[in-house]
C-alpha positions as CSV (number, residue, x, y, z in Angstrom):
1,X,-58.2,-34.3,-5.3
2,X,-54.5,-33.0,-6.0
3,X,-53.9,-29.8,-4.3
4,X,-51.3,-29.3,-6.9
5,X,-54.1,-29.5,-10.0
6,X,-55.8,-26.7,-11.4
7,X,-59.7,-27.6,-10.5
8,X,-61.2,-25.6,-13.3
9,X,-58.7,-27.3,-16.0
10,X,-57.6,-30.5,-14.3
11,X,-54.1,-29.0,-15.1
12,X,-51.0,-28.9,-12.5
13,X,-50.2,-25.9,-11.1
14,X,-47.0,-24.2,-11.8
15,X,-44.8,-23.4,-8.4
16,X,-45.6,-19.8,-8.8
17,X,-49.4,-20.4,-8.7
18,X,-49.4,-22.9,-6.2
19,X,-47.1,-19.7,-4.0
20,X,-49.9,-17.4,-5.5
21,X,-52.6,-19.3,-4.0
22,X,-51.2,-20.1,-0.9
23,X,-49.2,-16.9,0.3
24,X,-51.7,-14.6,-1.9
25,X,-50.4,-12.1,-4.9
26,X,-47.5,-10.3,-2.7
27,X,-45.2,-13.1,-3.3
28,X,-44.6,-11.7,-7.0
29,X,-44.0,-8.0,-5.3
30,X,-40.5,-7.7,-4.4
31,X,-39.7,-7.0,-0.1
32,X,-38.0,-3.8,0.6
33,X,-35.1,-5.3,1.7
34,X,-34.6,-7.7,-1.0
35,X,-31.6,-7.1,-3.2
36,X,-32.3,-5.4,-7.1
37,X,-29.8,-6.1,-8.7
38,X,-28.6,-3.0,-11.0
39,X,-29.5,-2.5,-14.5
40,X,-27.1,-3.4,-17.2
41,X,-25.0,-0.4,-18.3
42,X,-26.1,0.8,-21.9
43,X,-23.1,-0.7,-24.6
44,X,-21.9,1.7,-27.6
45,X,-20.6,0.4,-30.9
46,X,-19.5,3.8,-32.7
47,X,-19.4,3.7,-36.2
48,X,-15.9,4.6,-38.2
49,X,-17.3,7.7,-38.7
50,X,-18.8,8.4,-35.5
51,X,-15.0,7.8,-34.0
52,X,-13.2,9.6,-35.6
53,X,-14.1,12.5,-33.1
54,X,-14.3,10.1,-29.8
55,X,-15.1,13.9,-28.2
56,X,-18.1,14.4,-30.1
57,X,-19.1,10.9,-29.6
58,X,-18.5,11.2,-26.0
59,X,-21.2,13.7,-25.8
60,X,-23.8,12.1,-27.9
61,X,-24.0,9.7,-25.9
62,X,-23.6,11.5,-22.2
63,X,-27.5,11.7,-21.7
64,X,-28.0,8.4,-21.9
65,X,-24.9,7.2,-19.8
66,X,-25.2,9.8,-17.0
67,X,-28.4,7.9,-16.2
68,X,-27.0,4.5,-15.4
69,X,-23.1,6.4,-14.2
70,X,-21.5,4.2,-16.2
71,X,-21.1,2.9,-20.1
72,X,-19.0,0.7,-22.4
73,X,-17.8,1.8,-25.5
74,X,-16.6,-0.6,-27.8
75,X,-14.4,1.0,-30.9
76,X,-14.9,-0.1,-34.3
77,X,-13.2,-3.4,-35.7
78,X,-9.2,-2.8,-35.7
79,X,-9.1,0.2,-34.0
80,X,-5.6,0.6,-32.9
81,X,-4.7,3.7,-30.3
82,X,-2.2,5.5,-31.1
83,X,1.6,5.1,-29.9
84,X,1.6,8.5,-27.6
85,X,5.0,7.8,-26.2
86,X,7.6,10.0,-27.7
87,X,10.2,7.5,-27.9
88,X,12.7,10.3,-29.8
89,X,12.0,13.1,-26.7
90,X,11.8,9.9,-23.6
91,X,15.0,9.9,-21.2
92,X,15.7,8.3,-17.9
93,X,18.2,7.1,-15.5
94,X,17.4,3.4,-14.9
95,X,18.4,2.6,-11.2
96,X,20.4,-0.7,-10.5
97,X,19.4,-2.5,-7.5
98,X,21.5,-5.3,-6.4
99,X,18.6,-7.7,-4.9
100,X,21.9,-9.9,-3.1
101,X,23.9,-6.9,-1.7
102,X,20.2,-5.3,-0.5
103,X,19.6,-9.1,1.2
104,X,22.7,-9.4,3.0
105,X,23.0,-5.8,4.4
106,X,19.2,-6.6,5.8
107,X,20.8,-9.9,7.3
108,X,23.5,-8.0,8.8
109,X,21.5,-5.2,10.4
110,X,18.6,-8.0,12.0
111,X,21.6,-9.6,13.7
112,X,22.9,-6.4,15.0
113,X,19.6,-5.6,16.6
114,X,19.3,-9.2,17.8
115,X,22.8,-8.7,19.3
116,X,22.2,-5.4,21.5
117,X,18.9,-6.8,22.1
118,X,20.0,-10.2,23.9
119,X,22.8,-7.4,25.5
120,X,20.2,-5.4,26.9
121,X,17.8,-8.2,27.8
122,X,21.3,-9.9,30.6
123,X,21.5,-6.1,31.9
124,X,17.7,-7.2,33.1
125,X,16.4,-4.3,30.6
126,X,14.1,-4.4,27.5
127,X,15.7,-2.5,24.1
128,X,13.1,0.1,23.4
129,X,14.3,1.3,19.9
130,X,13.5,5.4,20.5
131,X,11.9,7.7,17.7
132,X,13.3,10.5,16.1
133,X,11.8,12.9,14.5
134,X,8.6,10.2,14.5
135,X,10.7,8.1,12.7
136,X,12.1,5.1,14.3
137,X,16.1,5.8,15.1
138,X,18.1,2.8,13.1
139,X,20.6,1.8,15.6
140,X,22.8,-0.3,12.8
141,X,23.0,2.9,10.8
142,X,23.8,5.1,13.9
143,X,26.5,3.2,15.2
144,X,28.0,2.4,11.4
145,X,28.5,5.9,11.1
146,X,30.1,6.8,14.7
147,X,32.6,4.1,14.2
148,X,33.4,5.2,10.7
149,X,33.7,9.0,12.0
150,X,36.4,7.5,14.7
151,X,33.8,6.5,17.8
152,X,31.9,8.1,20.6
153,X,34.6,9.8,22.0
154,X,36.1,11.4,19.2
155,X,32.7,12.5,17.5
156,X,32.0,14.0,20.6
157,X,35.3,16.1,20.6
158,X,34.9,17.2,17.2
159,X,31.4,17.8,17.3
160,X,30.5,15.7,14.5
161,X,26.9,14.7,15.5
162,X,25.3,17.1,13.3
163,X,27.2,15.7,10.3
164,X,25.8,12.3,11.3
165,X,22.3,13.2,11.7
166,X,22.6,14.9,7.9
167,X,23.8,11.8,7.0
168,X,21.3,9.6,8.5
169,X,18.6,12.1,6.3
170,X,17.2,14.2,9.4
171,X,17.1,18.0,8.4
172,X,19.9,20.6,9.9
173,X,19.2,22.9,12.0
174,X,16.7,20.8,14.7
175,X,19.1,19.9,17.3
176,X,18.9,16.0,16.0
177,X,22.5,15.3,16.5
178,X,21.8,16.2,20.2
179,X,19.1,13.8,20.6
180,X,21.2,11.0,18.1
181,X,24.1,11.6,20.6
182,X,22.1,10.8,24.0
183,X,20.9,7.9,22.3
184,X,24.2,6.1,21.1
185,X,25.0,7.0,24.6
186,X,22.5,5.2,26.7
187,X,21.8,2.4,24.2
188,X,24.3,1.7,22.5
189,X,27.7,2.9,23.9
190,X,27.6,0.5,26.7
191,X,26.8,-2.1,24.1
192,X,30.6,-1.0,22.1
193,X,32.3,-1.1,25.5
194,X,30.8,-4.7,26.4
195,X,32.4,-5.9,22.6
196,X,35.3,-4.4,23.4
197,X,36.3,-5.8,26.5
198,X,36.0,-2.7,28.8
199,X,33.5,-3.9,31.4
200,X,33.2,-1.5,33.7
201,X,31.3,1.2,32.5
Protein backbone atom coordinates (compact mmCIF):
# COMPACT_ATOMS: atom_id res chain seq x y z
CA UNK A 1 0.00 0.00 0.00
CA UNK A 2 1.37 3.68 -0.88
CA UNK A 3 2.35 5.43 2.23
CA UNK A 4 1.68 8.51 0.31
CA UNK A 5 -2.29 7.60 -0.30
CA UNK A 6 -4.97 8.52 1.79
CA UNK A 7 -6.33 4.91 3.13
CA UNK A 8 -9.90 6.08 3.81
CA UNK A 9 -10.19 7.82 0.19
CA UNK A 10 -7.49 6.11 -1.89
CA UNK A 11 -6.36 9.72 -2.55
CA UNK A 12 -2.58 11.00 -2.33
CA UNK A 13 -1.63 12.88 0.32
CA UNK A 14 -0.67 16.40 0.09
CA UNK A 15 3.09 17.28 1.56
CA UNK A 16 1.55 18.94 4.39
CA UNK A 17 -0.42 15.88 5.47
CA UNK A 18 2.08 13.43 4.82
CA UNK A 19 4.44 16.17 7.50
CA UNK A 20 1.15 16.16 9.62
CA UNK A 21 1.12 12.50 10.01
CA UNK A 22 4.53 11.91 10.36
CA UNK A 23 5.97 14.81 12.62
CA UNK A 24 2.29 15.19 14.34
CA UNK A 25 0.17 18.69 14.24
CA UNK A 26 3.17 21.04 15.58
CA UNK A 27 4.68 21.21 12.19
CA UNK A 28 1.78 23.89 11.21
CA UNK A 29 2.72 25.93 14.65
CA UNK A 30 5.40 28.29 14.00
CA UNK A 31 9.09 27.66 16.36
CA UNK A 32 9.94 30.55 18.53
CA UNK A 33 12.85 31.29 16.79
CA UNK A 34 11.52 31.16 13.41
CA UNK A 35 11.46 34.43 11.64
CA UNK A 36 7.60 36.42 11.22
CA UNK A 37 7.97 38.40 8.88
CA UNK A 38 6.24 41.87 9.69
CA UNK A 39 2.84 42.89 8.59
CA UNK A 40 2.33 45.02 5.64
CA UNK A 41 2.06 48.75 6.56
CA UNK A 42 -1.59 50.00 6.16
CA UNK A 43 -1.64 52.20 2.47
CA UNK A 44 -3.78 55.60 2.34
CA UNK A 45 -5.38 56.97 -0.85
CA UNK A 46 -6.75 60.45 0.37
CA UNK A 47 -9.49 61.77 -1.53
CA UNK A 48 -9.16 65.56 -3.11
CA UNK A 49 -11.02 66.54 -0.48
CA UNK A 50 -9.58 64.82 2.28
CA UNK A 51 -6.09 66.57 1.07
CA UNK A 52 -6.60 69.45 0.94
CA UNK A 53 -5.84 69.69 4.82
CA UNK A 54 -2.91 66.90 4.71
CA UNK A 55 -2.83 68.02 8.75
CA UNK A 56 -6.25 66.81 9.34
CA UNK A 57 -5.71 63.82 7.27
CA UNK A 58 -2.57 63.09 9.12
CA UNK A 59 -4.52 62.63 12.20
CA UNK A 60 -7.31 60.61 10.89
CA UNK A 61 -5.38 58.34 10.15
CA UNK A 62 -2.62 58.31 13.23
CA UNK A 63 -4.58 55.50 15.18
CA UNK A 64 -4.35 53.21 12.69
CA UNK A 65 -0.64 53.95 11.57
CA UNK A 66 0.81 54.24 15.18
CA UNK A 67 -0.05 50.49 15.32
CA UNK A 68 2.11 49.25 12.58
CA UNK A 69 4.97 52.61 13.14
CA UNK A 70 4.81 53.23 9.80
CA UNK A 71 2.27 54.08 6.69
CA UNK A 72 2.19 55.11 2.99
CA UNK A 73 0.20 57.85 1.83
CA UNK A 74 -0.35 58.05 -1.61
CA UNK A 75 -1.88 61.76 -2.80
CA UNK A 76 -4.53 62.00 -5.22
CA UNK A 77 -3.95 61.70 -9.14
CA UNK A 78 -1.76 64.90 -10.22
CA UNK A 79 -1.02 66.16 -7.03
CA UNK A 80 1.87 68.52 -7.60
CA UNK A 81 3.72 70.06 -4.23
CA UNK A 82 4.18 73.12 -4.25
CA UNK A 83 7.43 75.15 -5.46
CA UNK A 84 8.51 76.40 -1.61
CA UNK A 85 11.77 77.88 -2.80
CA UNK A 86 11.64 81.64 -2.89
CA UNK A 87 13.52 81.98 -5.93
CA UNK A 88 12.95 86.15 -5.65
CA UNK A 89 14.37 86.15 -1.71
CA UNK A 90 17.32 82.97 -2.48
CA UNK A 91 21.16 84.38 -2.57
CA UNK A 92 24.41 82.68 -2.47
CA UNK A 93 27.97 82.88 -3.09
CA UNK A 94 28.84 79.88 -5.32
CA UNK A 95 32.44 78.66 -4.51
CA UNK A 96 34.89 77.87 -7.52
CA UNK A 97 37.04 75.01 -6.91
CA UNK A 98 39.70 74.39 -9.32
CA UNK A 99 39.65 70.35 -9.34
CA UNK A 100 43.50 70.70 -11.38
CA UNK A 101 45.10 73.39 -9.12
CA UNK A 102 43.60 71.29 -5.89
CA UNK A 103 45.31 67.93 -7.70
CA UNK A 104 48.63 69.31 -8.28
CA UNK A 105 49.14 71.14 -4.88
CA UNK A 106 48.15 67.49 -3.30
CA UNK A 107 50.98 66.03 -5.74
CA UNK A 108 53.33 68.55 -4.59
CA UNK A 109 52.83 68.27 -0.82
CA UNK A 110 52.91 63.91 -1.08
CA UNK A 111 56.40 64.45 -2.60
CA UNK A 112 57.50 66.85 0.05
CA UNK A 113 56.61 64.37 2.66
CA UNK A 114 58.14 61.52 0.65
CA UNK A 115 61.23 63.77 0.40
CA UNK A 116 61.96 64.49 4.31
CA UNK A 117 60.74 61.15 4.82
CA UNK A 118 63.56 59.22 2.62
CA UNK A 119 65.87 62.31 4.58
CA UNK A 120 65.04 61.15 7.82
CA UNK A 121 64.90 57.41 7.07
CA UNK A 122 69.48 57.83 5.73
CA UNK A 123 69.75 59.78 9.30
CA UNK A 124 68.76 55.98 10.57
CA UNK A 125 65.48 57.76 12.04
CA UNK A 126 61.63 57.22 11.27
CA UNK A 127 59.57 60.71 10.46
CA UNK A 128 56.89 60.66 13.10
CA UNK A 129 54.65 63.53 11.73
CA UNK A 130 53.72 65.17 15.51
CA UNK A 131 50.12 66.48 16.50
CA UNK A 132 49.07 69.78 17.33
CA UNK A 133 46.47 70.70 18.97
CA UNK A 134 45.16 66.88 18.15
CA UNK A 135 45.42 67.72 14.83
CA UNK A 136 48.13 66.32 12.73
CA UNK A 137 50.98 69.24 12.13
CA UNK A 138 51.22 69.71 8.01
CA UNK A 139 54.82 69.92 7.55
CA UNK A 140 54.42 71.27 3.60
CA UNK A 141 52.25 74.02 4.98
CA UNK A 142 54.71 74.75 7.96
CA UNK A 143 57.70 75.07 6.11
CA UNK A 144 55.79 77.01 2.97
CA UNK A 145 55.10 79.66 5.35
CA UNK A 146 58.67 79.92 7.23
CA UNK A 147 60.31 80.28 3.91
CA UNK A 148 57.83 82.87 2.67
CA UNK A 149 58.18 84.81 6.16
CA UNK A 150 62.23 84.89 5.31
CA UNK A 151 63.36 81.28 7.05
CA UNK A 152 64.07 79.87 10.43
CA UNK A 153 66.37 82.24 11.41
CA UNK A 154 64.71 85.34 10.65
CA UNK A 155 61.12 84.18 12.02
CA UNK A 156 62.87 83.48 15.03
CA UNK A 157 64.33 87.06 15.27
CA UNK A 158 61.25 88.72 14.64
CA UNK A 159 59.18 86.55 16.49
CA UNK A 160 56.83 85.71 13.80
CA UNK A 161 55.71 82.13 14.95
CA UNK A 162 52.53 83.29 16.35
CA UNK A 163 51.62 84.90 13.01
CA UNK A 164 52.26 81.48 11.42
CA UNK A 165 50.42 79.36 13.70
CA UNK A 166 47.23 81.98 13.01
CA UNK A 167 47.89 81.29 9.64
CA UNK A 168 48.06 77.67 9.72
CA UNK A 169 44.23 78.10 11.51
CA UNK A 170 45.39 77.23 15.23
CA UNK A 171 43.72 79.76 17.78
CA UNK A 172 45.93 82.81 19.45
CA UNK A 173 46.74 82.90 22.51
CA UNK A 174 47.81 78.87 23.25
CA UNK A 175 51.49 79.10 22.96
CA UNK A 176 51.10 77.03 19.30
CA UNK A 177 53.83 78.97 17.62
CA UNK A 178 56.13 77.69 20.42
CA UNK A 179 55.30 74.16 19.87
CA UNK A 180 55.25 74.94 15.62
CA UNK A 181 58.74 76.46 16.25
CA UNK A 182 60.41 73.25 18.12
CA UNK A 183 58.98 71.35 15.49
CA UNK A 184 60.36 72.97 12.18
CA UNK A 185 63.40 72.84 14.40
CA UNK A 186 63.91 69.21 14.94
CA UNK A 187 62.19 67.94 11.90
CA UNK A 188 62.43 69.95 9.47
CA UNK A 189 65.27 72.55 9.81
CA UNK A 190 67.93 69.97 9.39
CA UNK A 191 66.02 68.85 6.39
CA UNK A 192 66.41 72.88 4.78
CA UNK A 193 70.08 72.85 5.67
CA UNK A 194 70.71 69.28 3.98
CA UNK A 195 68.89 71.07 0.53
CA UNK A 196 70.94 73.69 0.94
CA UNK A 197 74.19 72.44 1.08
CA UNK A 198 75.21 73.26 4.72
CA UNK A 199 75.99 69.80 6.03
CA UNK A 200 77.09 70.19 9.16
CA UNK A 201 74.43 70.89 11.37
Amino acid sequence: MDENRDPAAGLPLSPSRVQSSIYGDDMSQPRPDEFQPPPECPVFEPSWEEFRDPYSFINKIRPIAERTGICKVRPPPGWQPPFACDVDRLHFVPRIQRLNELEAQTRVKLNFLDQIAKFWDLQGCALKIPHVERKILDLYKLNKLVAEDGGFDLVCTERRWTKIAMTMGFAPGKAVGSHLRVHYEKILYPYNLFQSGAHCW
